[in-house]
Each structure stands twice: as C-alpha cells, then as structure tokens.
C-alpha positions as CSV (number, residue, x, y, z in Angstrom):
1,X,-65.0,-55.7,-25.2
2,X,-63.1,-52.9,-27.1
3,X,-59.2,-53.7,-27.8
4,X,-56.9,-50.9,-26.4
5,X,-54.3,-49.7,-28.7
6,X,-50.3,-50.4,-27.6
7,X,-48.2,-47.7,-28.0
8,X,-45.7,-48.0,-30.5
9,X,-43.0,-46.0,-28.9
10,X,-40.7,-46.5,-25.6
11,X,-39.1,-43.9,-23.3
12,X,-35.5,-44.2,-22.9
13,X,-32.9,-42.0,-21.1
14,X,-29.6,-41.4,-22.5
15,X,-27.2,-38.8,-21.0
16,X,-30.2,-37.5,-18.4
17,X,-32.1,-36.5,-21.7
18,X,-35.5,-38.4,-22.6
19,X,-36.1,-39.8,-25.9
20,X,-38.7,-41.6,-27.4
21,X,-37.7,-44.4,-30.2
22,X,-39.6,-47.2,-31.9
23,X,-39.4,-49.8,-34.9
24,X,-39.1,-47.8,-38.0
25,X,-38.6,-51.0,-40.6
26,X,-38.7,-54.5,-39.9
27,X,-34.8,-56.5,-41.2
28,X,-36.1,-58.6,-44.2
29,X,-35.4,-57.7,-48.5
30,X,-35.9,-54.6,-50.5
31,X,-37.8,-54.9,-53.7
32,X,-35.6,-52.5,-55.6
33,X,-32.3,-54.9,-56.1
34,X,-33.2,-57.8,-54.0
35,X,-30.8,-57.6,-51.5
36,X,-31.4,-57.5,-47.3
37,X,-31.6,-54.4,-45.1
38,X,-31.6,-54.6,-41.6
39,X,-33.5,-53.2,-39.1
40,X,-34.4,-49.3,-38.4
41,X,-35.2,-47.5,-35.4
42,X,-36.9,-44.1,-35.4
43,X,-35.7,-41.8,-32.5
44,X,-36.3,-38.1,-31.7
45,X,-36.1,-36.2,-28.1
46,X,-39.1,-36.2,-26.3
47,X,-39.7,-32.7,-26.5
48,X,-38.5,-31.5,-29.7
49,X,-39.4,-33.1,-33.2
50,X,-36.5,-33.7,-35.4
51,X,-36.1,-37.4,-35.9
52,X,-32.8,-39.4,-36.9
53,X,-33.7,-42.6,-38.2
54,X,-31.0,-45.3,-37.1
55,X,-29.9,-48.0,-39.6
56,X,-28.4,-51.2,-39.1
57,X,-26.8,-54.2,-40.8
58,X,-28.8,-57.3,-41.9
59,X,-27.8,-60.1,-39.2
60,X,-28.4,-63.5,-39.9
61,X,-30.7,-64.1,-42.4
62,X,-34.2,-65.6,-40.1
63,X,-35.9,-68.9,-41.0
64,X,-38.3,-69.3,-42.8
65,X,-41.7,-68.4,-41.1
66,X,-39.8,-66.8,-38.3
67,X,-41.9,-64.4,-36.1
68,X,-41.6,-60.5,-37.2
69,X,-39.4,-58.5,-34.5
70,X,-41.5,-56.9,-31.7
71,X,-40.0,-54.1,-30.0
72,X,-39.8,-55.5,-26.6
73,X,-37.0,-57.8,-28.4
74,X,-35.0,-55.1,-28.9
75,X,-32.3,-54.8,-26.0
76,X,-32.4,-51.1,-24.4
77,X,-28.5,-51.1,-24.3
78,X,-28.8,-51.6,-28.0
79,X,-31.3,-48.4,-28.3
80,X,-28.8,-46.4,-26.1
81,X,-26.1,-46.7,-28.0
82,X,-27.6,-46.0,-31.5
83,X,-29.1,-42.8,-29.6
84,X,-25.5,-42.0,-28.5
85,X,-23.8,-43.0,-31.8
86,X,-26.6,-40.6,-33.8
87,X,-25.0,-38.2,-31.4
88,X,-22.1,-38.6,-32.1
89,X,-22.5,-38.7,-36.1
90,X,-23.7,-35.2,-36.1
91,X,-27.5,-35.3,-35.5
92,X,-28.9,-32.6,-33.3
93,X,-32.0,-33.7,-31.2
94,X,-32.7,-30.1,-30.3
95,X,-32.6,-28.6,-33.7
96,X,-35.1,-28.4,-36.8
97,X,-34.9,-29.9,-39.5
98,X,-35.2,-33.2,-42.2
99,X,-35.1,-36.7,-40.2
100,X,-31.4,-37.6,-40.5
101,X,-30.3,-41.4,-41.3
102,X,-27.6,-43.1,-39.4
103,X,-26.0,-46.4,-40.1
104,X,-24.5,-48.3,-37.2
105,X,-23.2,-51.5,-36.6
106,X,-24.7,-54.4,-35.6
107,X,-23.8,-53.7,-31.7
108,X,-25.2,-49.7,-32.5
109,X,-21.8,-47.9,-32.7
C-alpha cells in the first residue's frame, strides 16, 4: 500500500484573512557559535507569496532524546499572534518582495 504524503502546512485565519504557516526550523544549536536558536515558523497569505519567517527564543533546553516538535504541537493561538505581531513589525502579506524575519517572544508578541 502506497504512503500518502501529509501536508506540511496549516490554514489559519487571522483578522478574516487566510494564511497558511508551517515549521520552518526545528529549536535545537547552530553550528556557527554553538549557541541555541529557537523555533521558526514560515508564514505567507494564502493567496499572495511573500513570506515572513517568524523567530522565537530558545525555551527550555529539551532532554536528551526528546521527540523533535511536530506541528500539531504547536498551539494556534501561538500562530495567531506571531501572524499579528509580523503585522504589526512591518511585514506586508499583500506585497512582493524578500521573505522578511521576525523575532517574537516566547508567547509570539
């Protein structure tokens, strides 16, 4: 039996406008200094194409041979707000343009 492929991105309304967001970069330690970065969502409008990709702090560092994050983990309310803070920041969902990067906090604001 052949394995379907899940989509990697979710549909989520902010503000009566659709957007379409998924995991950009798993939390864990960049190779250039050997410090931790946290995760990164990737979120554009549904029908346009410019992209702001939404930073945020490390958390907690995870145990040892924890699970990696699945998106389903990820609280919507959490995605809303980064959408809305990315808003806010200056990035323009309608526009063209370079992907934009936004750093939040930890509770996306």
């Amino acid at each position: 039996m052949a394995r379907t492929k899940q989509s990697s991105e979710f549909e989520i309304a902010v503000g009566g406008e659709p957007y379409v967001w998924r995991l950009h970069r798993q939390p864990g330690w960049s190779s250039d200094n050997g410090t931790r970065h946290g995760m990164a969502i990737g979120v554009r409008h549904r029908d346009w194409q410019r992209e702001a990709v939404v930073e945020f702090p490390p958390g907690p560092e995870p145990r040892y041979g924890a699970p990696l994050l699945k998106p389903s983990q990820i609280a919507p309310e959490l995605v809303s707000k980064a959408i809305t803070s990315a808003i806010e920041a200056g990035w323009e969902p309608m526009s063209r343009g370079k992907t934009v990067a936004i750093v939040v906090d930890a509770s996306g604001g």
